[in-house]
C-alpha positions in Angstrom: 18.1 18.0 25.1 18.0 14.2 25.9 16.0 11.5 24.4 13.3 12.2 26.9 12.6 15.3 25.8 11.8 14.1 22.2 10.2 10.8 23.2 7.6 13.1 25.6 7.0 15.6 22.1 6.6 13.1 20.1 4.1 11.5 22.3 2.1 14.6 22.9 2.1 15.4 18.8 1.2 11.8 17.5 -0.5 10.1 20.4 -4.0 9.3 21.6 -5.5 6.7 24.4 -8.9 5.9 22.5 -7.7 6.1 18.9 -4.2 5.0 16.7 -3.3 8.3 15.9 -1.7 8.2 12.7 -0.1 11.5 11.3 0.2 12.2 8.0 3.2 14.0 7.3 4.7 10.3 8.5 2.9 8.8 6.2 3.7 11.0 3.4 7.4 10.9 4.0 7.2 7.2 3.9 5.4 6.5 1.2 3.9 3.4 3.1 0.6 3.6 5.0 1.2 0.8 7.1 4.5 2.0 8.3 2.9 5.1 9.7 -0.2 2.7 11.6 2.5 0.3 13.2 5.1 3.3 14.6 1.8 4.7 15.7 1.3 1.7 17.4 4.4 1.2 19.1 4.5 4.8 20.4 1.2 3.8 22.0 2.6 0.8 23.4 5.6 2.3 24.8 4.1 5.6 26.2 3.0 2.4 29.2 5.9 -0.2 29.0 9.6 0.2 28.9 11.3 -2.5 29.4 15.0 -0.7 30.4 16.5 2.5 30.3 17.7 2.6 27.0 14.3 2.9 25.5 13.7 -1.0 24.5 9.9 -2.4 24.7 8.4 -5.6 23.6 5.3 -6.4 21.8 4.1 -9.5 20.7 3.1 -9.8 17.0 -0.7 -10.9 18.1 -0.9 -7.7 20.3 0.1 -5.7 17.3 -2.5 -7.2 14.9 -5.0 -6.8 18.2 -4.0 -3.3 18.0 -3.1 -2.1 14.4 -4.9 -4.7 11.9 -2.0 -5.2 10.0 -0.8 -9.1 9.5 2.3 -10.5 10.2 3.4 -10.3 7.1 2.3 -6.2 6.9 3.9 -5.6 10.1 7.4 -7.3 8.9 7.4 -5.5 5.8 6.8 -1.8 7.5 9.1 -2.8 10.3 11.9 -2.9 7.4 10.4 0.5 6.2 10.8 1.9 9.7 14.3 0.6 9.7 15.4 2.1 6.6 14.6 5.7 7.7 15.9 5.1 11.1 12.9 5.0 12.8 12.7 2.1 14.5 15.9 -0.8 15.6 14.3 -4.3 16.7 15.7 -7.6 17.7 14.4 -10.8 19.0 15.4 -11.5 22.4 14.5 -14.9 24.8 12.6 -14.2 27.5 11.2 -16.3 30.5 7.7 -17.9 29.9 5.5 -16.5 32.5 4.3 -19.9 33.0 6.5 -22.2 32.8 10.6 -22.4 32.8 11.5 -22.0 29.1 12.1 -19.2 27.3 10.4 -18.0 24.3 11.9 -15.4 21.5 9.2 -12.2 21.2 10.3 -9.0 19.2 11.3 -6.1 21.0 11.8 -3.1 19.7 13.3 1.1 20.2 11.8 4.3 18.9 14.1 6.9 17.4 12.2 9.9 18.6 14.6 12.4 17.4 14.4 11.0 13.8 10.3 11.2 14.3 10.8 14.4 14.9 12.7 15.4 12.1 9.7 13.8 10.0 6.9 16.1 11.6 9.0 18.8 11.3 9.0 18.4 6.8 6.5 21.4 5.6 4.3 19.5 3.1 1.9 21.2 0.9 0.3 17.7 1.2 -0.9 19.1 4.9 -3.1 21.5 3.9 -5.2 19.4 1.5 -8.1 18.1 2.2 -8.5 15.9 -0.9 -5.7 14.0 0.4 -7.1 13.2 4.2 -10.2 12.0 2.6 -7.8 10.0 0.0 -6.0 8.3 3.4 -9.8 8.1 4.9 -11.2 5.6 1.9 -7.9 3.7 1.8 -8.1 3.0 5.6 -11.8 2.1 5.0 -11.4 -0.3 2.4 -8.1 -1.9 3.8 -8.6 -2.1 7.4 -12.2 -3.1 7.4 -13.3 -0.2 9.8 -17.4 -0.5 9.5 -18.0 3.2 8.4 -16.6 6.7 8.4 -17.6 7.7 11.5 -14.9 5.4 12.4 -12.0 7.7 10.9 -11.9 11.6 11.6 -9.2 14.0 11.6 -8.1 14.7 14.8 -8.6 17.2 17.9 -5.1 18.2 18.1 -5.0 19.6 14.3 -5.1 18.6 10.5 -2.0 17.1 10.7 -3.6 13.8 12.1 -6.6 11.7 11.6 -7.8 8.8 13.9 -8.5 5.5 13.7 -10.5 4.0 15.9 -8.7 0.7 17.5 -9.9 -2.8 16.7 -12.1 -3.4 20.1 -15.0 -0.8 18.3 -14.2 -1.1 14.5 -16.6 -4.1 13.4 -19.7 -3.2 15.5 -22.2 -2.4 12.9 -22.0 -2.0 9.1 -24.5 0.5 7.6 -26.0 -0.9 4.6 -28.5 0.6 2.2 -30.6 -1.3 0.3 -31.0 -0.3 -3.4 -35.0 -0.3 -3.9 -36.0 1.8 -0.6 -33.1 3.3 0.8 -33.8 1.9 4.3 -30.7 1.1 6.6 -29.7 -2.2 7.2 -28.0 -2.9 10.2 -25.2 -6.0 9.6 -22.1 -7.5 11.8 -20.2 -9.5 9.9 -17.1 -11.8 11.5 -13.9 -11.1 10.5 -13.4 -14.6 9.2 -16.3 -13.7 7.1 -15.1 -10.7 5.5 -11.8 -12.7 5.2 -13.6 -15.3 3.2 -15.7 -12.9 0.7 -12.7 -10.7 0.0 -11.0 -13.9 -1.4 -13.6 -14.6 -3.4 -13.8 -10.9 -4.6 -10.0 -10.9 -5.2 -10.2 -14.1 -7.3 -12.5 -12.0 -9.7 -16.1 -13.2 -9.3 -18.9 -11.3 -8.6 -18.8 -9.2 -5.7 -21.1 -6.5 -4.4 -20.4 -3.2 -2.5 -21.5 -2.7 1.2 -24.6 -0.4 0.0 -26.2 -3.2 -1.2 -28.6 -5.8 -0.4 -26.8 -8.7 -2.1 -23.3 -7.9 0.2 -25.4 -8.7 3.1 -27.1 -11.8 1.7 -23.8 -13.0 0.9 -22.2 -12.4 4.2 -25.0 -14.0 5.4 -24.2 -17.2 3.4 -20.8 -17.4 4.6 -21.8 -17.4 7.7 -24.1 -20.0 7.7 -21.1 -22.4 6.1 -19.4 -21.6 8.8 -22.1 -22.4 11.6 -23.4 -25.7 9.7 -26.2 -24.2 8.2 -26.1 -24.2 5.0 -27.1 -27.9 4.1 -29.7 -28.8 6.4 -32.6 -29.0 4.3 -31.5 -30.2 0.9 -30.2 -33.3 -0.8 -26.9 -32.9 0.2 -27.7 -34.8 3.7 -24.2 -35.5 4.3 -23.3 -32.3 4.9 -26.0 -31.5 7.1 -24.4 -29.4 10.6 -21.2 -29.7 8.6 -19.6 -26.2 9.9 -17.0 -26.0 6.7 -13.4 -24.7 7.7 -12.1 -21.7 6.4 -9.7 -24.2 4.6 -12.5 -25.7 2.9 -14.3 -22.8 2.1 -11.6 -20.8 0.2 -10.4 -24.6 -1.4 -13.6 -24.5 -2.9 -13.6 -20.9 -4.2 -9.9 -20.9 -5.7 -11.3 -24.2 -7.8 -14.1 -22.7 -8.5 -12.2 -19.5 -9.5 -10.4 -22.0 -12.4 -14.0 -23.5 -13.5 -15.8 -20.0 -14.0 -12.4 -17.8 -15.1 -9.3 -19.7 -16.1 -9.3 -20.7 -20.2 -6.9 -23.1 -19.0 -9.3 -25.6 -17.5 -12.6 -27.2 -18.2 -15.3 -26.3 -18.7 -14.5 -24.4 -22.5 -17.3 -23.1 -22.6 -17.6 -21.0 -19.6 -20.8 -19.5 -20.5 -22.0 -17.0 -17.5 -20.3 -18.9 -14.6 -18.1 -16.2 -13.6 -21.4 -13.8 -13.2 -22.3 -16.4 -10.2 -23.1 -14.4 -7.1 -22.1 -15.9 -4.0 -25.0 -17.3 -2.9 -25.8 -18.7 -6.0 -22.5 -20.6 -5.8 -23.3 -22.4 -2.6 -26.9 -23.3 -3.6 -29.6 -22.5 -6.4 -32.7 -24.4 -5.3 -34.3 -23.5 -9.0 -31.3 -25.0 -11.1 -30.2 -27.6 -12.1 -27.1 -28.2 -14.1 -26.1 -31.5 -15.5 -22.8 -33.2 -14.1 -22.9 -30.3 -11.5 -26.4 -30.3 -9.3 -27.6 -27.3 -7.4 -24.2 -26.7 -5.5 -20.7 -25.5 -7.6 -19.6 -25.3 -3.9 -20.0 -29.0 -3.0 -19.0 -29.4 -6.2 -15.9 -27.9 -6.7 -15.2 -28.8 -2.7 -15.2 -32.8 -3.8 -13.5 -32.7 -7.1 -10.4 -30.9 -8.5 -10.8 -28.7 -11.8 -9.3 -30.5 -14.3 -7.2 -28.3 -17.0 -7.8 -29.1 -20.8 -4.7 -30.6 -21.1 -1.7 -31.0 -19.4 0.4 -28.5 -20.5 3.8 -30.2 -19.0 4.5 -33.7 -18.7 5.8 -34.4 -15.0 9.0 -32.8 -13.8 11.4 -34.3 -11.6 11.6 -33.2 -8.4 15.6 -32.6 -8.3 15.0 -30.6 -4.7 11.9 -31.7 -2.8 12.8 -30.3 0.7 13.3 -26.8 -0.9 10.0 -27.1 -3.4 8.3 -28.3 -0.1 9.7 -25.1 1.4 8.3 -22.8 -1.7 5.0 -24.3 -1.9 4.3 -23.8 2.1 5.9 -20.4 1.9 3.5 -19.5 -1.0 0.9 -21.0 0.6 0.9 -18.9 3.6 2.0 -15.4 1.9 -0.1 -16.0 -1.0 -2.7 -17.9 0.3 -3.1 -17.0 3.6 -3.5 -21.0 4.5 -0.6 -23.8 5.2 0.4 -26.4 3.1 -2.4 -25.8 0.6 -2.9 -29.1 -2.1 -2.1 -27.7 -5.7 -3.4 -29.3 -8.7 -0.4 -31.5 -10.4 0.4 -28.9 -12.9 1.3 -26.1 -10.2 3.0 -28.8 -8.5 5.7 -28.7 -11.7 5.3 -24.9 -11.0 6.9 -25.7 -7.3 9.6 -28.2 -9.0 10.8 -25.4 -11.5 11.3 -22.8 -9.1 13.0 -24.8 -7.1 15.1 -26.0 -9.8 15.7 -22.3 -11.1 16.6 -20.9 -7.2 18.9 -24.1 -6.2 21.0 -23.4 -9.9 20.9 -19.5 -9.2 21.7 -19.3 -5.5 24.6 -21.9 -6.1 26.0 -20.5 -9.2 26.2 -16.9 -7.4 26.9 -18.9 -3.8 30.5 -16.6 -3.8 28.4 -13.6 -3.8 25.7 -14.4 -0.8 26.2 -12.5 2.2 27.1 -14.7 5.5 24.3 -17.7 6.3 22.7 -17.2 2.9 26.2 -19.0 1.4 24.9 -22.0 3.6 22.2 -22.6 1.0 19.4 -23.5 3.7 15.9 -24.1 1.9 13.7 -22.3 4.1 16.2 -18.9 3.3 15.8 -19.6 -0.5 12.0 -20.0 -0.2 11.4 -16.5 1.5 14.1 -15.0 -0.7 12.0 -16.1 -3.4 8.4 -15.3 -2.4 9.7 -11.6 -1.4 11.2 -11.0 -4.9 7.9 -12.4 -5.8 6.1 -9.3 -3.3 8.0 -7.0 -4.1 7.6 -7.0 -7.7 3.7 -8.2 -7.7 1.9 -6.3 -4.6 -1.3 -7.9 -6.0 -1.3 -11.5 -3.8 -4.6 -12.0 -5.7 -3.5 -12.1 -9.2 -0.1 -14.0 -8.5 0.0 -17.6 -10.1 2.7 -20.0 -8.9 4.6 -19.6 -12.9 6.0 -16.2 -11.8 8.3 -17.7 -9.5 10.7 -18.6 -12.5 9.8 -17.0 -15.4 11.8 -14.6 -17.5 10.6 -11.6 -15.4 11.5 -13.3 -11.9 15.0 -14.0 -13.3 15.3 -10.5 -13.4 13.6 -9.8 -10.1 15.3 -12.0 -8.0 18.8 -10.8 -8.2 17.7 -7.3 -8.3 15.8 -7.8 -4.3 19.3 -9.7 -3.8 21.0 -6.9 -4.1 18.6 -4.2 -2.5 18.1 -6.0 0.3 22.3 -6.6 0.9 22.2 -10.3 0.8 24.4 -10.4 -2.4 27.2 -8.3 -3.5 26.8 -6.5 -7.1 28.7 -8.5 -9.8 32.3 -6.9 -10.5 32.5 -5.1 -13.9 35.3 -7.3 -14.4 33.4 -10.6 -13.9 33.4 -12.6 -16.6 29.4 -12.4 -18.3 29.4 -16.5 -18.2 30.0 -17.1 -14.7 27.2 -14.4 -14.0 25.0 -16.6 -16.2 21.4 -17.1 -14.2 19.7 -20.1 -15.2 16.3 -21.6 -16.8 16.1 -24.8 -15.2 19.8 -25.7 -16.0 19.7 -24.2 -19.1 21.6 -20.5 -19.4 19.1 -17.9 -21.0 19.4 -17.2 -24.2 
C-alpha cells in the first residue's frame, strides 16, 4: 500500500469541510491539545493543495491562525510536537511574490499519514469516556474563545471525534444570563476585546464569568476605549474621541496590576484596589480619590508605578544588544506587544539575564551545537525565553527575575540539552569548567 492509500484514510477518518475535526485518540497520544487542532488543520489544508508529488504543501502562518486560533507562538511549539512523533517534517522555502519579483520565505510542510495512522489505530480506554470529551469540550471553550457549546459537538462519523467549528462562525453571539432574572443577553464582543479583558483577568484583578451581567458591562467598556468613547463627557477633555491602542490599554492595566497587587510598589496600603471591577477602573463618576481622580486608567496610563524603594542600584549594561534582544523577545512572548517600556528596576532584570546567558553560553561555547557556537544575541534571547516557557506555562504570572534566578540556572541547560543544541557534559569533565554563572560569580 502507498502513501496514497493512507493519506485518503486518514482523510476520510479525521476530516471535515465545515468543522476542524479534531480526534481524540491524537490528542491523547500527544498529550498536547494544540498539536492535535494544527495536524487537523493541515490535513484540511492539504486534502485541496499539494504543492508536488512528494506530499509537500504550504500554509502561511496567518491562514493557520485564520483557521485553527492558535498563535504563532502555539503553532511553533506543536509544530515541534508533531515533529517529535513523526508526524509532521517542515521547512521554510523562498517562493515568488505573486506580486512583485522577490521572493518571500513561507513554511511548508508534509503529513506522515502512515504514522497518523498508527495513532488512531492505539485502543484507549480514554475513547469510551464521556467525562473526558466533555473535559476536551470546556478546555476548547475556555481557550479558543468559541461563543457557546453549541459550537463544539462530537462528531457524525463516531465518538472518536468532536468538532470545532472554524473561526468564520465562532464569535457570532455570546449567550449571557443575567443573575437577577435569568433573561438572555445577546453580546459580540471583538477579539481584541476579549484579548484585552483576558489580560486583565490573567494579571489577577477582578474578573467576571460570561453568565453575568458585569462581563458584559465590561466588554462593553473596552470597547468604548477602543472606539473613543469613553471620555467624551467628563473632565478629562483631552481625551475626548481618543480611540486608545491596545498598547495603551494593556500599559495601563499591567501598572495598574503593580498599584492594586504588587507589595513591591506604592501605594502600601492597598486597601480594596485589587477588588476594582473593570469599569470602575476606567471611570467612577461617584468617587473621588485624592492624588488619583475618578480614572486609575488615565491614571496609571500618564504615570509609572513607583516601587517603595529601589531594590538594586543601577546595573551596567555589559551587553546591551543582547538585553535589547531579551526584553523585545519577552515582550512579545510574554507580553504579547513589542518593545514594551519596563520600569527601571526590570530594566536591571534585562541586564542580569543578559549578563548570566552571555557568561553561560560562552563558558559552555565548546558544547553548542553548530550556529549556536557563533554566540548571535537574537539565538540567546529565544534560547532563554523557551527555557523560560517551558518551565513556566503560565505567561501571566512570569516576572522578568526568572530569567536568571537560581531555578533558570537549572532550567536553561536542561532545555539545552532536550532540545540538542548542547552536548551533555562528559563524566570526566572537570566540575569547575562546568561551573554556570550568577552574574560572573560561580554559584555557591
Amino acid at each position: 500500500m502507498d502513501d496514497n492509500y493512507y493519506k485518503n484514510l486518514c482523510w476520510n477518518m479525521t476530516s471535515s469541510d465545515n468543522y476542524i475535526l479534531v480526534n481524540k485518540t491524537i490528542a491523547k497520544e500527544l498529550k498536547d491539545f494544540d498539536a492535535a487542532i494544527l495536524l487537523a488543520t493541515l490535513q484540511f489544508k492539504h486534502r485541496i493543495l499539494s504543492v508536488d508529488d512528494n506530499g509537500w504543501f504550504w500554509f502561511t502562518r496567518k491562514e493557520i491562525e485564520d483557521n485553527s486560533f492558535l498563535s504563532q507562538y502555539k503553532q511553533v511549539k506543536a509544530e515541534k510536537i508533531l515533529s517529535e512523533h513523526n508526524l509532521l517534517s517542515t521547512e521554510l522555502r523562498e517562493v515568488k511574490h505573486k506580486f512583485a519579483e522577490y521572493k518571500v520565505k513561507i513554511p511548508f510542510f508534509k503529513i506522515n499519514y502512515k504514522q497518523v495512522i498508527k495513532f488512531l489505530s492505539v485502543e484507549q480506554k480514554f475513547l469510551n469516556d464521556d467525562k473526558n470529551l466533555t473535559d476536551i469540550n470546556n478546555y476548547n471553550i475556555n481557550n479558543y474563545n468559541i461563543s457557546s457549546k453549541e459550537d463544539i459537538r462530537p462528531s457524525d462519523e463516531g465518538q472518536n471525534h468532536f468538532l470545532i467549528k472554524r473561526r468564520d462562525t465562532s464569535l457570532k453571539n455570546t449567550s449571557l444570563i443575567d443573575k437577577k432574572d435569568k433573561t438572555i443577553i445577546s453580546y459580540s464582543p471583538t477579539k481584541e476585546s476579549l484579548e484585552i479583558y483576558s489580560y486583565w483577568k490573567g494579571k489577577g484583578l477582578k474578573a467576571y464569568e460570561e453568565k453575568y451581567k458585569g462581563y458584559v458591562n465590561d466588554l462593553q467598556a473596552i470597547k468604548k476605549l477602543l472606539n473613543g468613547k469613553c471620555f467624551n463627557n467628563n473632565e478629562f477633555t483631552q481625551y475626548k474621541n481618543h480611540k486608545f491602542t491596545n498598547k495603551e490599554i494593556t500599559l495601563s492595566i499591567g501598572r495598574f496590576a503593580l498599584f492594586a497587587l504588587n507589595s513591591d510598589y506604592l501605594p502600601r496600603d492597598k486597601k480594596d484596589w485589587g477588588k476594582k471591577t473593570f469599569v470602575d477602573f476606567i471611570y467612577n463618576s461617584y468617587r473621588y480619590v485624592e492624588g488619583y481622580g475618578r480614572s486609575m486608567f488615565i491614571y496609571c496610563l500618564e504615570n509609572n508605578i513607583k516601587p517603595i524603594k529601589e531594590k538594586d542600584i543601577t546595573v551596567e549594561d555589559k551587553y546591551p544588544i543582547l538585553t535589547k534582544a531579551i526584553m523585545k523577545k519577552y515582550s512579545q512572548v510574554i507580553l504579547g506587544c513589542d518593545n514594551f517600556e519596563f520600569p527601571k528596576m526590570q530594566e536591571n532584570d534585562f541586564r542580569k539575564a543578559a549578563i548570566f546567558a552571555q557568561e553561560f553560553f560562552k563558558k559552555n561555547k565548546g558544547r553548542l551545537i553548530g550556529s549556536y557556537q557563533e554566540l548571535k544575541p537574537y539565538k540567546i534571547a529565544e534560547c532563554l525565553i523557551e527555557a523560560l516557557m517551558k518551565s513556566n506555562p503560565d505567561m501571566m504570572r512570569v516576572q522578568p527575575y526568572w530569567l536568571f534566578n537560581n531555578i533558570m540556572q537549572q532550567k536553561l541547560p536542561a532545555y539545552l540539552y532536550s532540545t540538542a543544541i548542547m552536548k551533555e557534559k562528559n563524566s570526566s569533565s572537570n566540575s569547575q569548567e562546568n561551573t554556570f554563572y550568577n552574574f560572573g560569580q560561580p554559584l555557591g
